[in-house]
TIMILUM-762610 format. One record per residue: residue in one letter; x, y, z negated of N, C-alpha, C in turn. Coordinates in steps of 0.2 Angstrom, whole numbers, plus 2048, in hexadecimal, padded with zeros to 3 digits. Atoms other than C-alpha are relative to their C-alpha. Example, Ala and Ser with C-alpha at 12.3 -4.5 7.8 and 13.67 -1.06 7.14 Angstrom:
% TIMILUM-762610
A8047FA80083E7EA7D9804806800
S7FC7FA8018447FB7DC7FC8057FD
//
This chain:
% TIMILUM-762610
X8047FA800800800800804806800
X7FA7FA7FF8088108057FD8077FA
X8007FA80780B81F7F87FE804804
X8047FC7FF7FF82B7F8803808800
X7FC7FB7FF80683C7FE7FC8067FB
X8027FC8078078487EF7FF808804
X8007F97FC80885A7FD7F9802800
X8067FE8037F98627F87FF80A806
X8007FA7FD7F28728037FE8057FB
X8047FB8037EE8847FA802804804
X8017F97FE7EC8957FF8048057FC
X7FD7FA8067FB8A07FB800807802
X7FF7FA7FF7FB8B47FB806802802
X7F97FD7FC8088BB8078018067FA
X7FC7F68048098CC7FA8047FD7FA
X7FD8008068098C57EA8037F87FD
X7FE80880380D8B07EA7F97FD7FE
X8068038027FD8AC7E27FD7FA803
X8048087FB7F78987E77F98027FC
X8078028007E48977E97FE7F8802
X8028097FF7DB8847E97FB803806
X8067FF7F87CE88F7F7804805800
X7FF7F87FE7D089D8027FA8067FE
X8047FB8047C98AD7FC802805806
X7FF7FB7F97C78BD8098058057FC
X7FB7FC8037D18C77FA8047FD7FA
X7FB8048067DF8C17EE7FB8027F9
X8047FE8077D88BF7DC8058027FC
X7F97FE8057EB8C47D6802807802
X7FC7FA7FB7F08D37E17F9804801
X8077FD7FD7DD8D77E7802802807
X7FC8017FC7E78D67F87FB7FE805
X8068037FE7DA8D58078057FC804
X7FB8037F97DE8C88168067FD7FF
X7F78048027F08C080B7FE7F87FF
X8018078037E98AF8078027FC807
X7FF8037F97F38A28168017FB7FB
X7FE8058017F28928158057FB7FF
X7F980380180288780F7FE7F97FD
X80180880080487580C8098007FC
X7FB80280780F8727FB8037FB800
X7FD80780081B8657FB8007FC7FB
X7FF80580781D8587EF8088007FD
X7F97FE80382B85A7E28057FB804
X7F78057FE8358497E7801801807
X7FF7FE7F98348507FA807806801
X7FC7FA80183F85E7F58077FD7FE
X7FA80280385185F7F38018037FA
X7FE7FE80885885F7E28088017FF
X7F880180086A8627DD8037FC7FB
X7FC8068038768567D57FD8037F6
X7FF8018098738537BF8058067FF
X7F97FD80387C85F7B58027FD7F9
X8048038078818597A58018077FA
X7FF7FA8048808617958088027FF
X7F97FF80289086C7908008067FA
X7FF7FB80789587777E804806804
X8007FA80089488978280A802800
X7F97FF8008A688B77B8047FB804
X7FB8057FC8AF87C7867FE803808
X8027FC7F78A88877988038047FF
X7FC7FC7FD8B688E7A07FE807806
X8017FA7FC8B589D7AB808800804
X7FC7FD7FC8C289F7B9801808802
X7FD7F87FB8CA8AE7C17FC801807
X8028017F68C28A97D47F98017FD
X8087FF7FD8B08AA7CE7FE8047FF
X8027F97FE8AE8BB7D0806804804
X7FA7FF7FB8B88C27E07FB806802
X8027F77FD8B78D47E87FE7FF805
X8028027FC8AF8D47F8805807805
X7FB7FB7FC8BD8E37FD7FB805805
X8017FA8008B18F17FE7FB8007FA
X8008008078B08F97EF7FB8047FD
X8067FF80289F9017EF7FC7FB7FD
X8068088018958EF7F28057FE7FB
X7FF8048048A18E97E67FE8047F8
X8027FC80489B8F77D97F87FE800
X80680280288A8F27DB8007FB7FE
X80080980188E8DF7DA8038007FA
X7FB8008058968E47CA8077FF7FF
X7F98018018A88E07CE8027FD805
X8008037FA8A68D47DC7FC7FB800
X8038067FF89D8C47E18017FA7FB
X8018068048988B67D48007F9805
X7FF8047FB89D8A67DC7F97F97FC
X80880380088C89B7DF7F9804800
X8067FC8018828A97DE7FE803805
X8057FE7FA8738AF7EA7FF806800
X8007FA8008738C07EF7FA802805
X8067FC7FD8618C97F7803804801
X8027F87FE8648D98017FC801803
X8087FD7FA8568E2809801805801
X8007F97FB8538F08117FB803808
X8017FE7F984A8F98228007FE803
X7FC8017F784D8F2832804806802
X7FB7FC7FB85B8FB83A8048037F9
X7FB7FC8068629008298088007FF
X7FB8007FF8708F882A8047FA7FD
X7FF8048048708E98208037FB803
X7FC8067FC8768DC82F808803800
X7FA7FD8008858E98318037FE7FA
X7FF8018058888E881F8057FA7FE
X7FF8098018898D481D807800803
X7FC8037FC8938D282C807804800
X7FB7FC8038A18E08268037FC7F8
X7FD8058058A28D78148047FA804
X7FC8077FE8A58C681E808802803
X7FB7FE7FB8B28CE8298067FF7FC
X7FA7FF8068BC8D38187FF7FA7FC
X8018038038B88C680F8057F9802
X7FB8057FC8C28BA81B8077FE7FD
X7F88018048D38C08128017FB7F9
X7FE8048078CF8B78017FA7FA7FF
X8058048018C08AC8048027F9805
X8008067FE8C78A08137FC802806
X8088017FD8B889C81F7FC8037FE
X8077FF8028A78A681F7FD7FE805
X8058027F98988A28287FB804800
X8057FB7FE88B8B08307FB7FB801
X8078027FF87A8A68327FC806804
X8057FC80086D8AF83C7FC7FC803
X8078057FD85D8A98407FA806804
X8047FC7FC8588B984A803803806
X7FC8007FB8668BB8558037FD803
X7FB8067FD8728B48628058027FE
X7FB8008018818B1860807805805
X7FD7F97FF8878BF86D7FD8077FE
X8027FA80187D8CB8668038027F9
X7FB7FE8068868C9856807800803
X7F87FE7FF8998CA85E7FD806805
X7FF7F87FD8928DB8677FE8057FA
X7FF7FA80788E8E28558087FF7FF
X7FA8018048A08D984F803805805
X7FC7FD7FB8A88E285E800807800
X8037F88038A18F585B8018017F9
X7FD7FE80A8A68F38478077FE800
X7F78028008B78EC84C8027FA7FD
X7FE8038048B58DC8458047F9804
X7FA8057FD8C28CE84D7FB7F9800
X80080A7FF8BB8BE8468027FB7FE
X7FC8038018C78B58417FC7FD7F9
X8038028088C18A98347F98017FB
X8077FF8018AF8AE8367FD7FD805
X8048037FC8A38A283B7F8801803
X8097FD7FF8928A68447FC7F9801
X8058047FE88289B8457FA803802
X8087FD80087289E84D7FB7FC802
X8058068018658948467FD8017FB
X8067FE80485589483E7FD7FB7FD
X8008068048548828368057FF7FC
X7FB7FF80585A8848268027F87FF
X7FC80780185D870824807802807
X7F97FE7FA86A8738358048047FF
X7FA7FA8068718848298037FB7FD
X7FE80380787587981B8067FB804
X7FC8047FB87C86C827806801801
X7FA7FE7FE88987682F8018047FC
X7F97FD80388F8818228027F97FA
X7FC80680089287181A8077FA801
X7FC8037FD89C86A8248078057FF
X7FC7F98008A587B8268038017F9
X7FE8028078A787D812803807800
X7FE7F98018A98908147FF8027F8
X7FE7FE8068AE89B8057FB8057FE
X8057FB80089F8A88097FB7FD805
X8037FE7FC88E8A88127FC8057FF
X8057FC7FE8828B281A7FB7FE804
X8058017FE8708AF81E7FB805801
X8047F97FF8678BC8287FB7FC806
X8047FE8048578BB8277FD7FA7FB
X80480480384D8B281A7FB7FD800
X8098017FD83F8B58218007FC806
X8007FF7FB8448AF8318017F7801
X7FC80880084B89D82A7FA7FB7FD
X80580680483F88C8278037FC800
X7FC8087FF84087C8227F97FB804
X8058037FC83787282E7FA7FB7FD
X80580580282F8648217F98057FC
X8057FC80282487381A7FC800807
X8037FF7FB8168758257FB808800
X8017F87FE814889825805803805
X7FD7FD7FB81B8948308068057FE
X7FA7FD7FF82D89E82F7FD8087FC
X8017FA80282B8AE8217F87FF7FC
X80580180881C8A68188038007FB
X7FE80180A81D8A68048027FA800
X7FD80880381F893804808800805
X7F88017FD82E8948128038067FC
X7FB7FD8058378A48097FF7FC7F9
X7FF80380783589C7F88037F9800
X7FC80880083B88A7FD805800804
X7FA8017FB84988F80A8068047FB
X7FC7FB80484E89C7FA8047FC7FB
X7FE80480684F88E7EE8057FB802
X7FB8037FC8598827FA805803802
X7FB7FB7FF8658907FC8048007FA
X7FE8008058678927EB8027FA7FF
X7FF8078048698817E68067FC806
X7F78017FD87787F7F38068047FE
X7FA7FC80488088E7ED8037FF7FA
X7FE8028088818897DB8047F7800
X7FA8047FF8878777E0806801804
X7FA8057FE8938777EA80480C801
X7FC7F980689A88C7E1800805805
X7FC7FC7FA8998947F27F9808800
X8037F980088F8A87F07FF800807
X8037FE7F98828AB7FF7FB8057FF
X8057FC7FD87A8BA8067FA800802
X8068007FB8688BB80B7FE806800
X8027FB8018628C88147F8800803
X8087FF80284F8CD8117FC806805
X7FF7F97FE8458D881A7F98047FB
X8047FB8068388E58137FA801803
X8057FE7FB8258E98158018077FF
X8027FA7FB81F8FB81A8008057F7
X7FF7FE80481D8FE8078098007FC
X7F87FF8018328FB8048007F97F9
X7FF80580282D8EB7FB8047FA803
X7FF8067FC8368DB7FF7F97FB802
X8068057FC82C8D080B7FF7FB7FC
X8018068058248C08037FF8037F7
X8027FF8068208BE7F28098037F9
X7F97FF80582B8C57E38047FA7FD
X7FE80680782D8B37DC808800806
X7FC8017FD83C8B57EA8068047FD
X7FC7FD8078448C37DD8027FC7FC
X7FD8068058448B67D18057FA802
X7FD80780084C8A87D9807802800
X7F97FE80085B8B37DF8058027FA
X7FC7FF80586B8B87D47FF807801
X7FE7F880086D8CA7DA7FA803805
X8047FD7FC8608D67E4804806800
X7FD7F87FC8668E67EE7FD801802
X8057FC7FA85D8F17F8805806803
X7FD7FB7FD8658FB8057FC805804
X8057FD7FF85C90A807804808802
X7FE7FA7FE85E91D8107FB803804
X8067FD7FE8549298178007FF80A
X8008037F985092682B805805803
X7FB7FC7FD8599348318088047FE
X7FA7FE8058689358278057FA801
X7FB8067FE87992C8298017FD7FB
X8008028068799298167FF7F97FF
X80480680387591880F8027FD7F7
X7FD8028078759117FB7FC7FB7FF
X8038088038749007F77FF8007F9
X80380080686B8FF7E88007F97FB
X80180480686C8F07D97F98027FE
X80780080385A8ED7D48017F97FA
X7FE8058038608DC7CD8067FC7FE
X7F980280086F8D47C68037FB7FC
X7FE8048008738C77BF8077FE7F8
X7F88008018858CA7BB8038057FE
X7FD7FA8008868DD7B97FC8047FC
X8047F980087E8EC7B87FA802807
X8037FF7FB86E8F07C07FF80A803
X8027F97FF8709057C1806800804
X7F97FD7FC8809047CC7FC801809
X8017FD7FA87D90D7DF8077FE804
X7FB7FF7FD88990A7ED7FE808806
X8007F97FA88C9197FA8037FE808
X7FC8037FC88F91380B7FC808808
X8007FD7FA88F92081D7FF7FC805
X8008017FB88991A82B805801808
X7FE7FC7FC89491D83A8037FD804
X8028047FC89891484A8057F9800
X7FB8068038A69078437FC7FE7FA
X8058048068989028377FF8077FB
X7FF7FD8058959078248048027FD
X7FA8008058A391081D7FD8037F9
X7FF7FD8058A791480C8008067FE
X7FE7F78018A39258038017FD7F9
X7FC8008078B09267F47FC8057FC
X8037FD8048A99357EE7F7805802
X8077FE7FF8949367F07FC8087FD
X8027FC8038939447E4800807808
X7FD7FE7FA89E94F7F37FC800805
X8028047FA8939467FF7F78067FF
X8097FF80287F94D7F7801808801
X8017F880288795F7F5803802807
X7FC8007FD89195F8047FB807806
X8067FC7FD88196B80D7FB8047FB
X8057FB80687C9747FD803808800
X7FF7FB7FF8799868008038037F8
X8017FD8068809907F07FC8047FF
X8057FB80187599E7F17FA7FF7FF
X8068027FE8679947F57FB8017F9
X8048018068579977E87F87FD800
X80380680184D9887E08057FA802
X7FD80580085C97F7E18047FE7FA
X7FD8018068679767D38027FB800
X7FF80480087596A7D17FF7FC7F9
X80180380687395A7C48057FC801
X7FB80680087F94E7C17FE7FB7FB
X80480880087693E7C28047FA7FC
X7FC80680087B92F7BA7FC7F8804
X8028057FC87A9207C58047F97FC
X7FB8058028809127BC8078017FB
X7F77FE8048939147B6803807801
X7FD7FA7FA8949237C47FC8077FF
X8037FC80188F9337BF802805807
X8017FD7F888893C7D17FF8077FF
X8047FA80088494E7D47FC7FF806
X8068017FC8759507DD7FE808801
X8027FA7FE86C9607E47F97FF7FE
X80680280285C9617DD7F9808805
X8037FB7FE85096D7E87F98007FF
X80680280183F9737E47FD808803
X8047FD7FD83297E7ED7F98037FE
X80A8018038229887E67FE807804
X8027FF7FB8169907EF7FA8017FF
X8077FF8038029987EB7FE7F9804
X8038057FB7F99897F17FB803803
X8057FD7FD7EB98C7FE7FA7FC800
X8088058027DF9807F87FF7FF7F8
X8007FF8077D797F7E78057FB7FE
X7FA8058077E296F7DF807801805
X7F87FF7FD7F49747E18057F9802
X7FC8068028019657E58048037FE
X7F780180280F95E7E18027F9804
X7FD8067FC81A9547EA8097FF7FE
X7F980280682A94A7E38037FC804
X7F88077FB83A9417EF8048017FC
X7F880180384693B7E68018007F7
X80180080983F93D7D47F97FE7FE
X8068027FF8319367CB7FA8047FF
X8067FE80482093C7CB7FE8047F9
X8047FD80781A93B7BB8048047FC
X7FB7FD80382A9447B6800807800
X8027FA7FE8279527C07F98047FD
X8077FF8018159547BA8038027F7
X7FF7FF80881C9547A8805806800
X7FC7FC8008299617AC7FC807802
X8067FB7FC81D96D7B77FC8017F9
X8027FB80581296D7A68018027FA
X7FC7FD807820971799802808802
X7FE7F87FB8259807A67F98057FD
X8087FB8028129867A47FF8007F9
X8018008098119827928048047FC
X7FA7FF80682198678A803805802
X7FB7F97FE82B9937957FC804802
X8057FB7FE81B99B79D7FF802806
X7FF7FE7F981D99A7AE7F97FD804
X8058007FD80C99A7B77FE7FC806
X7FD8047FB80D98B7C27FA7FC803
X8088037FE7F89877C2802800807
X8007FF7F97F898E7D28047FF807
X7F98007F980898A7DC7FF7F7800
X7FE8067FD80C97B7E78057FF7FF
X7F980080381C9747E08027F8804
X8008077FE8279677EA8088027FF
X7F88018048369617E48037FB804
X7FC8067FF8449567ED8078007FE
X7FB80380485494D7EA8057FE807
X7FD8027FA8609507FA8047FB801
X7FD8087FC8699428027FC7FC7FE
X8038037FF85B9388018017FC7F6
X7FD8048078619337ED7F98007FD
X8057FF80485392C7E28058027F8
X7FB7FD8088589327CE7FA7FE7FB
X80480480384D9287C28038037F7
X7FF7FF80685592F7B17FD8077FD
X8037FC80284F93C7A78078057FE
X7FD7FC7FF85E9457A6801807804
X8017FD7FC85B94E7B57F9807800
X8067FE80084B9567AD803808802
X7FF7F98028549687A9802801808
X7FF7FB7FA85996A7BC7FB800804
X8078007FC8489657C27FD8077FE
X8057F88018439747B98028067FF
X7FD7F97FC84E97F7BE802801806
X8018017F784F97C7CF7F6803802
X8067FF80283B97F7CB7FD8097FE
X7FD7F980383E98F7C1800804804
X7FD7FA7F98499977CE7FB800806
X8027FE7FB83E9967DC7F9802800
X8087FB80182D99B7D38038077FF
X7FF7F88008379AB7CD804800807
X7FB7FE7F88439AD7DE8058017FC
X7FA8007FF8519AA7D68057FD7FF
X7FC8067FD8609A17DA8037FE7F8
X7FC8048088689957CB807801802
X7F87FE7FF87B9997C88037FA804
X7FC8067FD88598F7D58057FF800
X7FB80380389298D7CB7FF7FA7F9
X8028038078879837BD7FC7FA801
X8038058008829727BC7FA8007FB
X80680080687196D7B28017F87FD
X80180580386F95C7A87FE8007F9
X80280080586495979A7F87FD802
X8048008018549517947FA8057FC
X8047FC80384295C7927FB7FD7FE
X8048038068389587837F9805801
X8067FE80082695B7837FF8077FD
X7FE7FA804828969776806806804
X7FB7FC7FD8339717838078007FD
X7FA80280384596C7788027FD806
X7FA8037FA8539657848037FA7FB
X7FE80480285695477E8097FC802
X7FA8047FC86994A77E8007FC804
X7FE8077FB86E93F78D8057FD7FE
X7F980580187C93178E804802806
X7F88037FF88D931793802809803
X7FF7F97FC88C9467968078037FF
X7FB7FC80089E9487938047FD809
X7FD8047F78A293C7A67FC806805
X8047FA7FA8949487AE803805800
X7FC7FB7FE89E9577A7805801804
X7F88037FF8B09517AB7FE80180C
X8038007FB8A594E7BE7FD805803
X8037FB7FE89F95C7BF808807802
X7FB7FD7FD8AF9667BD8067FF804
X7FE8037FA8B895C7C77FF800809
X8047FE7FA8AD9617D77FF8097FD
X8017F68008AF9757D37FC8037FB
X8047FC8048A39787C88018037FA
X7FB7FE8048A79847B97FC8017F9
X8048008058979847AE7FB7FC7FD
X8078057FE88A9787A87FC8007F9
X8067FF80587A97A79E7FF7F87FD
X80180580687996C7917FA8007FA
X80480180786D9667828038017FC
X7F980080687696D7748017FA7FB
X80080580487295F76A8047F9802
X7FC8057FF88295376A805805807
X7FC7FE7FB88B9607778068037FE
X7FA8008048979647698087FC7FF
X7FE80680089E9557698057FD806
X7FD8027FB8A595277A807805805
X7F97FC8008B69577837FF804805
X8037FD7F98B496578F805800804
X7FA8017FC8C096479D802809801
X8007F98008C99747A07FD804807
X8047FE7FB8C29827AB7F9801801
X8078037FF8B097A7A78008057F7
X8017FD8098A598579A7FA7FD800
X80780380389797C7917FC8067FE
X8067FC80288698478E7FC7FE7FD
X80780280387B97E7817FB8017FF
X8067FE80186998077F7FC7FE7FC
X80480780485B9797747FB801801
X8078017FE84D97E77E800802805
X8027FF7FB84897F790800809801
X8007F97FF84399279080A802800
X7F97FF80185599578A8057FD805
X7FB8037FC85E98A7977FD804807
X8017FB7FA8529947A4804808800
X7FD7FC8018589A179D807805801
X7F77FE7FE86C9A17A08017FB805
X7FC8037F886A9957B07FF806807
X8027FD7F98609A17BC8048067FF
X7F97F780286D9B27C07FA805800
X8057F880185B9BD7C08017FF7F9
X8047FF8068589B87B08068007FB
X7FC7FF8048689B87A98058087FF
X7FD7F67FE86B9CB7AF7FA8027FC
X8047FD80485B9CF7A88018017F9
X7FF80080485F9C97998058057FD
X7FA7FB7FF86F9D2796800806801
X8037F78018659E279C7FE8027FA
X80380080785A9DF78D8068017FA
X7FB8008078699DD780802806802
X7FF7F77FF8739EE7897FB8067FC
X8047FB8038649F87847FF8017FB
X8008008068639F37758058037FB
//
């Protein structure tokens, strides 16, 4: 009597993973109309498994020197924390055209000197359209292996045989495995082509690439259970008509997840930018008013940024707001400490704030130059451009301390700058470098005060006459 096949059919959600036992016209997890696609689950003993491990005591597990290696550019190795963890499964994603195949195929290139053999996989290319990118980026070859193929048993296969030191798997979505009976970039083929990746990397020590692509929303395609499976997640991201790009750490494993890399576009691929602060300011007007430097902390790296904001009577009753590069809700909290606390009339203006070079700034340190960049362009007038801003604004209008503000100042003076408005609270304490003069303040009014040049000549009138 022949065994009775355990592969059981359900209906999973392309958005959110969700299995249904019916189809439903809207996901009951997501509320997602039209994502329910039929898939056909396999049964565990049909899958591949990796070899027993046995148990081992904590203290008797060595760690080598090889299983973390540089990939010999020292951006990507700054978001990867140091370098490549050996077994580990790396997600990038990103836009079409952004630049993520470039990327890949520039690590393998360098990666040749110390890793041996690597192997390029594409399962969306041929194989002379990959050596017409390598040839336009400069890349030789040597010791880099290409494949172009979309059966991930036939992958596994030949880089096996091959026994490279690195791979790369572009795309994810583009790769099946044939004994599933769905189609290429469904949830069930990304989730079991991601898990069969992994479970190769981790046996047999060797760190592979997959790159991912994105929908319209800048999530990655398939379901998130695809973040989970991975070691490290990146997003490569930039604004479309910018030669800029920063590879962002969302996940990691191994590191740090607030590290950015900085990388140019330029027609030998993505080069390296050593110093991105250089890079954000590099087209900042000094005169210009409603504008204001911050010096960001991005991870380890403390960035200056340009922070610009624009107001304006609105011509409809409800005023907006609009926010690139910072968040919302941040804006709307700063916008009503401005009207509350320092008095600035701001019912009726349309207020839009952005964050040049396309940088997003997720910290609240940046609050004090959002609202002087803000400030200055409701009264017209320009913030000192020789002054950086950085601090935390408290509901009560008080400038709260940020972390590590002696690296920001040190960055700040290093890049020309000769004054920087500070929290005074804990601003005593840190070394000022020479040249640079600290400004402390303990409340929002007071740092508008002596950042804008109208309001610091005004001021200073008032004292004269007295």
């Amino acid at each position: 009597m022949a065994k009775a096949d355990k592969s059981r059919t359900v209906f999973v959600c392309q958005a959110c993973g969700k299995e249904n036992l019916r189809w439903e016209g809207r996901c009951p997890n997501c509320h997602q109309w039209n994502t329910l696609i039929e898939s056909v689950i396999v049964a565990a003993s049909a899958r591949t498994h990796t070899a027993d491990s046995p148990l081992q005591e904590l203290s008797r597990i060595t760690v080598e020197a090889t299983d973390r290696f540089p990939l010999r550019l020292g951006e990507f190795d700054r978001v990867l924390g140091g370098g490549l963890v050996a077994g580990s499964l790396v997600l990038i994603s990103g836009d079409p055209g952004i630049g993520k195949s470039t990327l890949l195929l520039q690590a393998l290139a360098l990666s040749v000197q110390d890793r041996g053999r690597v192997a390029y996989v594409s399962a969306e290319e041929t194989l002379r359209q990959i050596k017409l990118r390598a040839e336009r980026l400069g890349v030789k070859g040597d010791g880099l292996y290409l494949l172009a193929q979309s059966d991930l048993n036939a992958i596994v296969d030949k880089i096996e045989q091959l026994k490279p030191g690195l791979v790369v798997v572009d795309s994810i979505q583009a790769v099946y495995l044939p004994e599933l009976d769905s189609a290429a970039g469904s949830v069930t083929q990304v989730r079991e082509c991601a898990v069969r990746l992994m479970q190769w990397a981790k046996s047999n020590a060797v760190p592979v690439f997959i790159a991912g692509h994105v929908t319209k929303d800048g999530a990655i395609a398939g379901p998130r259970v695809l973040e989970h499976i991975v070691d490290v997640v990146l997003h490569l991201e930039g604004e479309p008509f910018s030669q800029y790009r920063l590879l962002r750490c969302v996940k990691n494993r191994f590191g740090s997840t607030n590290e950015i890399g900085v990388f140019e576009m330029k027609s030998q691929g993505l080069v390296e930018v050593d110093n991105p602060s250089k890079v954000f300011l590099s087209q900042r007007w000094e005169e210009a008013i409603g504008s204001a430097v911050v010096p960001a902390l991005e991870g380890s790296r403390p960035v200056l940024v340009e922070i610009q904001a624009l107001t304006n009577p609105t011509s409809f009753g409800l005023p907006r707001r609009t926010a690139n590069g910072v968040d919302f809700g941040r804006l709307l909290m700063i916008i009503a400490v401005l009207s509350k606390r320092v008095g600035l009339r701001l019912g009726g203006q349309d207020i839009i704030v952005n964050v040049t070079g396309g940088l997003k700034i997720n910290e609240p340190g940046a609050d004090l130059g959002i609202a002087l960049a803000i400030a200055s362009s409701f009264r017209d007038v320009p913030v000192d451009s020789k002054l950086v801003a950085v601090g935390e604004v408290g509901l009560s209008g008080e400038l709260r301390a940020v972390s590590q503000l002696e690296r920001r100042v040190a960055e700040s003076a290093r890049l020309g700058f000769k004054r920087c408005l500070v929290p005074k609270i804990g601003s005593s304490k840190i070394a000022v470098p020479e040249g640079m003069e600290l400004i402390p303040a303990s409340t929002l009014r007071q740092a508008i005060g002596v950042g804008l040049v109208g309001e610091k000549s005004k001021s200073e009138a008032a004292h004269e006459s007295q």
